[in-house]
Structure formats: C-alpha cells, structure tokens
Backbone bond lengths (Angstrom), bond angles and torsions (degrees), N, CA, C in turn:
res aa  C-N    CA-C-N  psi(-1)  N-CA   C-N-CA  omega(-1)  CA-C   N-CA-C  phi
1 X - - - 1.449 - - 1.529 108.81 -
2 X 1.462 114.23 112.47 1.928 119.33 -179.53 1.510 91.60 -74.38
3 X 1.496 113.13 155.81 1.497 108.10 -166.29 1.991 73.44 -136.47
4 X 1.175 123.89 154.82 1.578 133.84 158.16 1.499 107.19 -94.78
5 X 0.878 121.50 115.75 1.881 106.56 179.48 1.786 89.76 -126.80
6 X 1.361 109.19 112.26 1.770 114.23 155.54 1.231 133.68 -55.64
7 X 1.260 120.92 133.12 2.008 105.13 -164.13 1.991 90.01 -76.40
8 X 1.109 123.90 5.27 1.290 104.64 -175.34 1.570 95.66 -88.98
9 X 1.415 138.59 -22.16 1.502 146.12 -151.80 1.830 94.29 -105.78
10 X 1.344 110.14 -57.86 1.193 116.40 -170.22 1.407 127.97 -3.04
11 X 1.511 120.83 -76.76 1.332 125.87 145.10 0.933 156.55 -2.76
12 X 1.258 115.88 -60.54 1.782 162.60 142.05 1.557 95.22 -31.77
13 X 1.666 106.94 -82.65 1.547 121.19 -172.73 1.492 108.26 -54.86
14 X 1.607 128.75 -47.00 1.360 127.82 151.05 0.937 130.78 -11.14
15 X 1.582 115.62 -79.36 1.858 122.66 170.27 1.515 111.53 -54.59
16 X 1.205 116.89 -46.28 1.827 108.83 167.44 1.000 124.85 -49.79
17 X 1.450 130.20 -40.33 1.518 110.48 -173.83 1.250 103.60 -111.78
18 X 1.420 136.06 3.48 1.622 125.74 150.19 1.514 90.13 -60.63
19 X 1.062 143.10 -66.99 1.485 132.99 -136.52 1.718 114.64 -58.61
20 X 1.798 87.94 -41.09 1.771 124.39 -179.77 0.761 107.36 -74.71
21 X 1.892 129.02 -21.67 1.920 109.20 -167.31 1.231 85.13 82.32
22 X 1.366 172.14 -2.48 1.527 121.12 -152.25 1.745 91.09 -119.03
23 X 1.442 86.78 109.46 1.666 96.65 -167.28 1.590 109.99 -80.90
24 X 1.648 152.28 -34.97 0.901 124.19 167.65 1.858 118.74 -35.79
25 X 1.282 91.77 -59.34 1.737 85.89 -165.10 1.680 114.91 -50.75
26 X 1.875 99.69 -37.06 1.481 94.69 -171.33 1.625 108.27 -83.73
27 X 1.471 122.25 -11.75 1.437 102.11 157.32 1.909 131.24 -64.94
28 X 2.037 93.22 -33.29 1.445 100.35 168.85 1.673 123.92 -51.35
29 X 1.736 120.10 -41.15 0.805 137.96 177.85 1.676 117.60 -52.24
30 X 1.183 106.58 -62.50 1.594 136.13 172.18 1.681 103.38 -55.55
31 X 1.313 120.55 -44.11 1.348 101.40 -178.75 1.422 109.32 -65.28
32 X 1.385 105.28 -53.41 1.722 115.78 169.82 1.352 124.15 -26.00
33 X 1.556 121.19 -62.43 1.237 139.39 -171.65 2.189 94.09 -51.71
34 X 1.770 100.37 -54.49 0.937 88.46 -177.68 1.653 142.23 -69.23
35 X 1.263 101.16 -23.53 1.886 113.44 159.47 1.413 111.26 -57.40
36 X 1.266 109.07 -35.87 1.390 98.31 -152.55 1.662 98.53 -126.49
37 X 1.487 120.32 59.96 1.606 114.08 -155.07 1.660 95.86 -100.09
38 X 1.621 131.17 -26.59 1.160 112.87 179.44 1.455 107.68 -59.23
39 X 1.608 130.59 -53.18 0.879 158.63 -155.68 2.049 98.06 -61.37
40 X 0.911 107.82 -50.69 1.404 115.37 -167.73 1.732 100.23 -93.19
41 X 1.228 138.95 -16.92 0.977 130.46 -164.08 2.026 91.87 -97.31
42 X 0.684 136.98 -27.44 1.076 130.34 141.01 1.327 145.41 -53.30
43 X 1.201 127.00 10.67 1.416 147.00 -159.06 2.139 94.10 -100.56
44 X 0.809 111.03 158.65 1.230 118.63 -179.38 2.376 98.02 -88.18
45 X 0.994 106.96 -32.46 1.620 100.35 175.91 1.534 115.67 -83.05
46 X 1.730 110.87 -26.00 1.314 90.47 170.22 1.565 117.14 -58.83
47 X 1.544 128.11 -43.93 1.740 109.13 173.49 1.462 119.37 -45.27
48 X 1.163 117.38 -26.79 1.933 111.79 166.86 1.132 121.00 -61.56
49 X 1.619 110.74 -9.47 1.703 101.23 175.38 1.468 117.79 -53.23
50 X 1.327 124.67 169.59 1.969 126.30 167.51 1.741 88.83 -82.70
51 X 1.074 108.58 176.65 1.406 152.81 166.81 1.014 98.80 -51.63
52 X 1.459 124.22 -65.33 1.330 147.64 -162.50 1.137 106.34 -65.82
53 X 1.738 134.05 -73.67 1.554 136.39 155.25 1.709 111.28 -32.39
54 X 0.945 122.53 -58.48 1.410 131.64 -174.91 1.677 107.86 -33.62
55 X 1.393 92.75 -48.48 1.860 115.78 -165.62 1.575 108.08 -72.42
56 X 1.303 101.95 -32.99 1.564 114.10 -155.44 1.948 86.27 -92.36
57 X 0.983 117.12 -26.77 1.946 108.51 -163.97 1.394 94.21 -104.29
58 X 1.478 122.33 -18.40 1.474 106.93 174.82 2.012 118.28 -99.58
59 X 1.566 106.61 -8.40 1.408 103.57 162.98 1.205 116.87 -94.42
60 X 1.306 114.93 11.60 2.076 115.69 -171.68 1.578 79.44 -61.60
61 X 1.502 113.38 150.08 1.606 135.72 148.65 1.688 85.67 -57.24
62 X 1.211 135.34 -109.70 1.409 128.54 178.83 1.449 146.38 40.99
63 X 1.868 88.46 -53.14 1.580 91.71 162.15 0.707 149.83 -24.52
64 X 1.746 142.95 105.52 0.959 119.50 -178.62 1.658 123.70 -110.77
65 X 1.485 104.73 100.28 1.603 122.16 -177.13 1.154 96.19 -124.84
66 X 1.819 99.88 154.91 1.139 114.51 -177.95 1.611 109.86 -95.19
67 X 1.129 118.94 -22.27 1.628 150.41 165.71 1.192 137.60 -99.12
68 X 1.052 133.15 135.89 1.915 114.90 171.39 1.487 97.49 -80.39
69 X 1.134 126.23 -30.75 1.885 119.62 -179.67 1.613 104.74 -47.52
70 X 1.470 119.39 -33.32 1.592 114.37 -169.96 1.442 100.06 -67.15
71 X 1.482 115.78 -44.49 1.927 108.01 174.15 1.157 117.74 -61.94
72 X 1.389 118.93 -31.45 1.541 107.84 178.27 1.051 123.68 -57.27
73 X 1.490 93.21 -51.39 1.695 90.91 -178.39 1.228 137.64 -87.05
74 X 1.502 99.46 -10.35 1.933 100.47 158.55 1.922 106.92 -69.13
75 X 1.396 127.69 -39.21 1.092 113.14 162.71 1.613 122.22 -43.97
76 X 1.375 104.63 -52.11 1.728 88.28 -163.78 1.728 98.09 -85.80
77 X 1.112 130.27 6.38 1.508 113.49 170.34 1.575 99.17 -75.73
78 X 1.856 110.23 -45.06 1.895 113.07 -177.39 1.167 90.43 -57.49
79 X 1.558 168.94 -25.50 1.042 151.23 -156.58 1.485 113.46 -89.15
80 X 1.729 97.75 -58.33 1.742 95.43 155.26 1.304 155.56 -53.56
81 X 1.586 70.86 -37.67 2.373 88.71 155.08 1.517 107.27 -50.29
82 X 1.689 116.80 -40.62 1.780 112.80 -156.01 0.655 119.24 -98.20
83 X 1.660 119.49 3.68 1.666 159.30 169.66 1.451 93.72 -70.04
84 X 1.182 112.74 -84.20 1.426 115.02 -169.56 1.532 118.17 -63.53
85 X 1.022 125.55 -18.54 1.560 132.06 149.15 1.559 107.44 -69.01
86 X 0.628 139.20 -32.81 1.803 126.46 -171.18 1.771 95.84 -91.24
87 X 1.164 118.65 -32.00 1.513 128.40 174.34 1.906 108.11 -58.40
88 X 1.147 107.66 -54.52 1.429 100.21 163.16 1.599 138.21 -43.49
C-alpha cells in the first residue's frame, strides 16, 4: 500500500499512529520526518512531539543532516517550546 504523506501533515500523522499502533503510516511518517528533518524541524508541530518521539527521530542512524548543529538546535528550540508550556 503507497501511502502520500505531506511534510506539512507528517508530524500530526506521527503522533497518531504512535499513539494508535498503526505502524504503516507511522513508519511512512518517520521516514519523511527523516529526509526532510531540517525542513520539518522547524514546523511549529514538530515542538508537540513527546520526549519520547523527539528521542526516537533524532537518534535514527537515518538522519538526514548535514551537521549535528542542525539537531541541536531543533532540540533546544523543542525545549523552549516545553518551557513555555510548562510556564503556563
């Protein structure tokens, strides 16, 4: 089954089917995230990821960065996002 997954949805569709189990989509998702991780790590839903997702898409071998500075710093922006959520 070819699945279309949009890097604008990706994310979104991510947290759904980890939550659901429903592993085609969340492997479709996950491959995505990983082609296209500068691109998506900037997105306002990647900071909604858990801890848990966060951990698991940024240690894949997979990655695809041209730098380790590009993970850092999509980490510490998700960190400040969870800053200002825990601040509420």
């Amino acid at each position: 089954m070819a699945m279309n997954v949009e890097r604008s949805t990706c994310v979104d569709l991510y947290k759904f089917a980890d939550v659901f189990s429903v592993d085609i989509v969340r492997n479709a998702c996950f491959q995505l995230i990983h082609r296209n991780f500068v691109e998506v790590a900037t997105s306002e839903e990647f900071c909604s990821l858990s801890v848990n997702q966060l951990t698991e898409i940024i240690s894949h071998d997979e990655l695809d960065v041209k730098e380790e500075t590009t993970v850092w710093e999509a980490v510490v922006r998700w960190v400040q996002h969870s800053r200002e959520d825990w601040c509420r």
